[in-house]
N, C-alpha and C positions, 0 to 999 in steps of 0.2 A: 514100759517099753521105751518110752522118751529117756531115762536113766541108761538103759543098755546101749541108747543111740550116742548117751553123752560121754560115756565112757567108753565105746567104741572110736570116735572121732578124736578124743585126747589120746588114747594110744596110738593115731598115726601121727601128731603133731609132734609130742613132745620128743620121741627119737629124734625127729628132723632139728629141736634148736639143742639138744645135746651132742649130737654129731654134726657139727655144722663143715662146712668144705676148709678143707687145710690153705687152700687159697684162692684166688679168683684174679684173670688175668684182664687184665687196663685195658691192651694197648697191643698193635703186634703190626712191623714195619720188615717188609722187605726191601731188598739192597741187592740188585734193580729192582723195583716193581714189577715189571714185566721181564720173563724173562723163559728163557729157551733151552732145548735139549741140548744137555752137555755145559752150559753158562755153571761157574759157581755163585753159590745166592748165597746170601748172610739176612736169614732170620734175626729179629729184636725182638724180644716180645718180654713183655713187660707186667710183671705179675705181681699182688700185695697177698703175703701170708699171714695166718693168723698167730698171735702171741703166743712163744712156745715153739715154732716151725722150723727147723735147723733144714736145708736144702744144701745140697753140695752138690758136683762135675760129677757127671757118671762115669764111672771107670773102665766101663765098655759102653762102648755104639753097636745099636742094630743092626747086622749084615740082611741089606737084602739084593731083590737082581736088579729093581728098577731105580736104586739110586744108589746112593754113596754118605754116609756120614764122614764130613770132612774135622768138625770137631763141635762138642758141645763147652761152653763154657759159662758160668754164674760169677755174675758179677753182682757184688752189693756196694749200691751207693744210697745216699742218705734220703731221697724222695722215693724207694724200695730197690727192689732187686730183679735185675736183668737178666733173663738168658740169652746167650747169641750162641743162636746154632749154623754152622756153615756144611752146605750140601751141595751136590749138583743131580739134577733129575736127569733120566735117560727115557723116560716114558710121556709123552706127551698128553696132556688134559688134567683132570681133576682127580687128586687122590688125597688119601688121608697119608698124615705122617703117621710115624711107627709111635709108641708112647718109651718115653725118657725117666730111667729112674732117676729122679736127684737127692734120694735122699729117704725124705720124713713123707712126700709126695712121689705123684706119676703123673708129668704132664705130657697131655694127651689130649686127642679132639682136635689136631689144628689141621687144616686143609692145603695146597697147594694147589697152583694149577702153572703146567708146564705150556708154554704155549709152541707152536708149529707152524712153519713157514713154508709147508709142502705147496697151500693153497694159493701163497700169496707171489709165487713165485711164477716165472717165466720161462721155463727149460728149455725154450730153444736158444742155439749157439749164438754169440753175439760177439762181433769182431772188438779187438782193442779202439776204447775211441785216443783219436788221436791227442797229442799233446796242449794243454790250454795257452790263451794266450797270459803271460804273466801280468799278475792286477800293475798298472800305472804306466805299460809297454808304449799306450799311445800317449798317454798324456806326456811321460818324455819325448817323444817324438815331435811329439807337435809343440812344446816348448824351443827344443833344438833347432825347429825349424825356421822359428820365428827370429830367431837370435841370431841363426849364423846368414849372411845378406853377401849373395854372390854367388853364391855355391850350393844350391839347394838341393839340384839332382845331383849333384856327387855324394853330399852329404849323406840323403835320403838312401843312397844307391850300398854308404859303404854302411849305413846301418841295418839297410836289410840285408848284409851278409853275416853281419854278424849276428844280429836276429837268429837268423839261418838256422846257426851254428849251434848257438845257445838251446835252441828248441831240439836242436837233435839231439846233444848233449843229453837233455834233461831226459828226452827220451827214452835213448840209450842205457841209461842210471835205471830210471821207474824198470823198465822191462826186466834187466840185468835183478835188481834186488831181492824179489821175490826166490828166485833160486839161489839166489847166495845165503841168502837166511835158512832156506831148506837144507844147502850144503852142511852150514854150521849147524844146525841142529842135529843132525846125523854125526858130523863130527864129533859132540858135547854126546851124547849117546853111545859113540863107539871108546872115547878114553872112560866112561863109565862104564863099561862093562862086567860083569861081574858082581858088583857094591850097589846094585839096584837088585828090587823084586820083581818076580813077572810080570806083577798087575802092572808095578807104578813103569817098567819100561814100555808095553806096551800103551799104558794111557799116552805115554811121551809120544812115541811113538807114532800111533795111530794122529798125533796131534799134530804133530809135523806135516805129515803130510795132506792131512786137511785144509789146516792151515797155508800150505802152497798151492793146492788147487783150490782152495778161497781167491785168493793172491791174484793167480792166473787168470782164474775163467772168469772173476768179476760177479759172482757167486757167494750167495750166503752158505757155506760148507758145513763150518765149525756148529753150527748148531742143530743140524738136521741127522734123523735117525739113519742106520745102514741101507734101512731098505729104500727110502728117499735119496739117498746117494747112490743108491743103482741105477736109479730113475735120471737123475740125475748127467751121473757120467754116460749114458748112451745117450743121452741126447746130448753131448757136448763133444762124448771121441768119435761116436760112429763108431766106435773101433770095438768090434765083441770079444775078441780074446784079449786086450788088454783091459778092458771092462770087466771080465769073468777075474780075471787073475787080481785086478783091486779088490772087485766085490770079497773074493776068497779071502785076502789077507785079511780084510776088516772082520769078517764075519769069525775067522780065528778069534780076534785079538779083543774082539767083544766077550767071546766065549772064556779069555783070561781075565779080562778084567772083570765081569760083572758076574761068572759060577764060577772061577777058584780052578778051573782047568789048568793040570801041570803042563809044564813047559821045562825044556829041556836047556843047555847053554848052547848047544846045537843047533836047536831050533833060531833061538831068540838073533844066534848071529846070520842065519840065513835068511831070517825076515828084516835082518838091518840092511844084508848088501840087493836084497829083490826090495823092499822101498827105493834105495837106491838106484837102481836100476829104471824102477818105476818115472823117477824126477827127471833123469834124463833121456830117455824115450817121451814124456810129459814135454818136456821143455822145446826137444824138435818141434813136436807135433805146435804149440803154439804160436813158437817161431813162424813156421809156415803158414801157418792160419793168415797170422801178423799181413803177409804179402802174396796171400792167393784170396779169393773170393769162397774159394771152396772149402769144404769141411776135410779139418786134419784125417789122416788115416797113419798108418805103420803096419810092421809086418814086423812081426814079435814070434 
């Protein structure tokens, strides 16, 4: 009986040191660390193969809905060989990545986790704060003042106008920017037309104008999911039918980028000039915020 037990128990061992694992991985380094719906991440991860293991670049990536392969690539340097995978998650929490052929292996088993700023957030309206005061404004001041002997209120008198001015200035500029950048990126959008793919115009796209209502309302945008940005934009426009008509465009333009929905050259130019559109009915409605206590509205 003890014979049958011994030569039962060498038959499970001895497969496991003839097939041993093609490799076993160090080390594995995300680029942020933390990081959020929509961020692009650059995986490291750091693996040692056994003698004999040839790994190469997959020559296709995964398509799936809740992320994106941006690129895989194998690097061999002389302390072993590196993969750097580049992605961006659209799913928020803990998932598994897809498995990668490289080759002579399949790596596979690694985890991610997207994190989400729905909780950490604050979605009621919050007026522009005003403009700071610039770092060392007093300390010249009060040097100037020590120095010039005779004339102190005038002094004082003609640099808080120009103070003033400066602040408005600055003002002016901060406020002013955020739309200008929107402009041009629509611009950069519209002479490409054509020589772009659905996904990659609407990623642009849909990015822009995230990006300016980041910008604007003082809001973490860029990173948070569509249905978070409905949440979102009503408690910031008050405004339902231009709320419906954002929520719509995103909820398209998701539908292109992450399931492969066609899109038409027709389409793609009437969702360039209704963004459009969008920035500047947006841009009133802040303006006004800027100089009324009450919550923007329009009539759209």
């Amino acid at each position: 009986m003890r014979k049958y037990l011994l030569i039962g128990a060498l038959s499970l061992i001895i497969p496991c040191s003839i097939f041993p694992q093609d490799y076993s991985i160090n080390s594995t380094l995300f680029i942020p660390p933390i990081f959020y719906v929509g961020d692009q991440v650059e995986l490291r991860v750091e693996i040692s193969l056994t003698p004999g293991t040839t790994i190469i670049s997959p020559r296709e990536l995964p398509e799936l809905s809740w992320m994106t392969y941006h690129s895989v690539v194998v690097d061999h340097t002389e302390s072993g060989v590196i993969v750097e995978i580049k992605f961006s998650s659209y799913h928020p929490g803990t998932r598994t990545l897809p498995e990668l052929d490289l080759g002579d292996i399949t790596l596979g088993g690694m985890k991610i986790h997207t994190a989400s700023l729905l909780e950490e957030r604050d979605l009621s309206f919050v007026n522009s704060l005003g403009q700071m005061i610039l770092p060392g404004t007093r300390t010249l001041l009060a040097v100037l003042g020590s120095l010039i002997i005779g004339g102190p209120i005038l002094v004082l008198s003609a640099m808080g106008n120009v103070r003033r001015k400066l602040l408005a200035f600055l003002k002016e500029q901060k406020v002013k920017k955020p739309y200008k950048q929107f402009e041009k990126g629509l611009k950069e959008l519209a002479e490409g037309l054509g020589t772009r793919k659905g996904k990659d115009f609407y990623i642009e796209l849909t990015s822009v104008l995230r990006k300016y209502l980041e910008q604007r309302s003082g809001k973490r945008v860029l990173s948070i999911t569509t249905e978070e940005l409905d949440i979102l934009l009503s408690n910031i426009l008050k405004e339902d039918q231009l709320t419906k008509n954002i929520s719509r465009f995103m909820r398209f333009g998701d539908e292109v980028k992450f399931s492969g929905a066609d899109v038409t050259q027709e389409r793609i130019e009437e969702d360039l000039n209704q963004v459009f559109e969008f920035g500047k009915t947006l841009e009133v409605l802040f303006q006004k915020s800027e100089h009324s206590e009450e919550k923007p509205h329009a009539d759209l």
